[in-house]
LUMTOR-965141 format. One record per residue (C-alpha): x, z, y. Coordinates in steps of 0.1 Angstrom, whole numbers, plus 5000, padded with zeros to 4 digits. Layout:
// LUMTOR-965141
XZY
...
***
This chain:
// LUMTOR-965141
483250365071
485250615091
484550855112
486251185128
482951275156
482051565139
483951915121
483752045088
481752295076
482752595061
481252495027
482752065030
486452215025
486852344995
484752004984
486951815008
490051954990
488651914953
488151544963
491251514989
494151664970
494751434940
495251144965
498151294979
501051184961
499650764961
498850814998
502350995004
503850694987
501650435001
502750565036
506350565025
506550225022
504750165054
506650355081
510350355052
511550715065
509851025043
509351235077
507750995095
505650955054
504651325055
504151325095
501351045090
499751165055
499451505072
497551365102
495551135078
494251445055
493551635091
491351335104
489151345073
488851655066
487651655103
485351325101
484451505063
480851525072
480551175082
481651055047
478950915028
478351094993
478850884963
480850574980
484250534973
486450874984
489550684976
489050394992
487950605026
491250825026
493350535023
491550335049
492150675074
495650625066
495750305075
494150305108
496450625114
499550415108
498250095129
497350315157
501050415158
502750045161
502549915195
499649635211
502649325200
502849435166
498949485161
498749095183
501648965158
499449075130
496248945140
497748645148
499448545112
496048655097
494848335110
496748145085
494748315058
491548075064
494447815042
493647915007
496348024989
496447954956
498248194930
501048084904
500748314873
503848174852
506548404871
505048714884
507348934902
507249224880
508748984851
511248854876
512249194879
512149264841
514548984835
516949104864
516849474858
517849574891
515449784915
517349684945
515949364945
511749484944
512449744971
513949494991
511349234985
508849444990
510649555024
510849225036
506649125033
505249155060
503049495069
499649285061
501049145028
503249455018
500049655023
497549465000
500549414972
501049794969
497249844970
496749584940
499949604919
501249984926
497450204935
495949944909
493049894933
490249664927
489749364951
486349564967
488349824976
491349674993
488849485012
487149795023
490749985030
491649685048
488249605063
488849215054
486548985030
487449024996
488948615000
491348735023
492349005003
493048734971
495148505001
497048805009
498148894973
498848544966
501248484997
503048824987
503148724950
504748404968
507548544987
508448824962
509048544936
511348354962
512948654972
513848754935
514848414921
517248334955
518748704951
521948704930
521948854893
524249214904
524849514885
522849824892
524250034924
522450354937
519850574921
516950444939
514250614916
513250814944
511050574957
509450484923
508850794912
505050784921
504550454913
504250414873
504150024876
507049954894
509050214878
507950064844
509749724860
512549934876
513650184849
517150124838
518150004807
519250214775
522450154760
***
C-alpha cells in the first residue's frame, strides 16, 4: 500500500496537497501521542508528508488517502524504535490469536465522564501499550472504521477488534483503580484536536 520508489510530478503536488493538508492536524495529534514530545510530533509528521508526497505517484487513485497517510506515519514512527521494541511488539501480538471479548457496560469515556478529570485518560492512554494505544486512538479519537485501522495497521480486521477490546480493558482498570482527585493542570493542550476526548475531558461549569 505504500510506496516512496518514485518522485512527484509537477502536476501530483498541488493534488497531493489538496488531498494531504486536511490530515495534518489528526496526524500531528496521532503522532503526539505516539512519540509524547511535540518536536519529536512535528519532526515525524514532517518526514511522513515528505515520504508521500515522494511515493505520491505510487498511491492508487480512488483507495483510501487517509488511511495511506496514516499508515506512512506509522511505518515512519516504527522505523524509529529500535529491533527490541519492534521484537517486544511482535511478540505480545501473539496473544491476540485469544479472542478478546469486549464489555460494553463501562466504556472508558463514561468512566471518565463520571470522574471528570483529564489526567486520568492521558494517563491511561499513556500507559497502553504502542500496539493497543495506536488502534484506540485510531477507533475512538480519528473515528476510523475497523477496514481502515486494519489497513493502517496492516493486521486482519479480528485483530484490530482484539486490540480495541484489550485497550477498552485496561483503560477501564486503569480509571476505576485511579483515585477520584480534583482537577490539577490545564492539560487541554493535548485534546484540543481530538473532539471526542475533549467532549469526555472538558471541565465542568459551575
Amino acid at each position: 500500500m505504500v510506496g516512496f520508489g518514485t518522485s512527484p510530478s509537477r502536476g501530483d503536488q498541488p493534488l497531493f496537497e489538496e488531498l494531504a493538508m486536511p490530515l495534518f492536524d489528526s496526524l500531528y495529534n496521532f503522532a503526539r501521542w505516539l512519540v509524547h514530545d511535540s518536536n519529536d510530533a512535528e519532526d515525524l509528521v514532517q518526514e511522513t508528508y515528505l515520504k508521500a508526497l515522494r511515493g505520491f505517484a505510487s498511491f492508487q487513485r480512488g483507495t483510501n488517502f487517509r488511511a495511506w497517510m496514516f499508515q506512512i506515519l506509522r511505518n515512519t514512527f516504527l522505523s524509529s524504535r529500535s529491533k527490541l521494541d519492534r521484537r517486544m511488539t511482535v511478540a505480545m501480538d501473539s496473544e491476540e490469536d485469544r479472542p478478546e471479548l469486549a464489555v460494553d457496560t463501562e466504556t472508558p469515556e463514561m468512566i471518565l465522564m463520571n470522574r471528570s478529570n483529564s489526567q486520568l485518560v492521558q494517563r491511561a492512554i499513556d500507559d497502553l501499550p504502542v500496539h493497543y494505544q495506536e488502534t484506540f486512538l485510531l477507533c475512538e479519537v480519528e473515528e476510523m472504521s475497523y477496514q481502515e485501522i486494519a489497513e493502517i495497521l496492516s493486521i486482519p480486521i479480528g485483530t484490530v477488534m482484539s486490540r480495541l477490546a484489550r485497550a477498552r480493558k485496561a483503560m477501564r482498570n486503569s480509571l476505576l483503580s485511579a483515585p477520584v482527585s480534583p482537577l490539577s493542570g490545564d492539560l487541554s493542550h493535548h485534546f484540543q484536536m481530538h473532539p471526542r476526548l475533549q467532549k469526555c475531558t472538558a471541565r465542568p461549569t459551575s
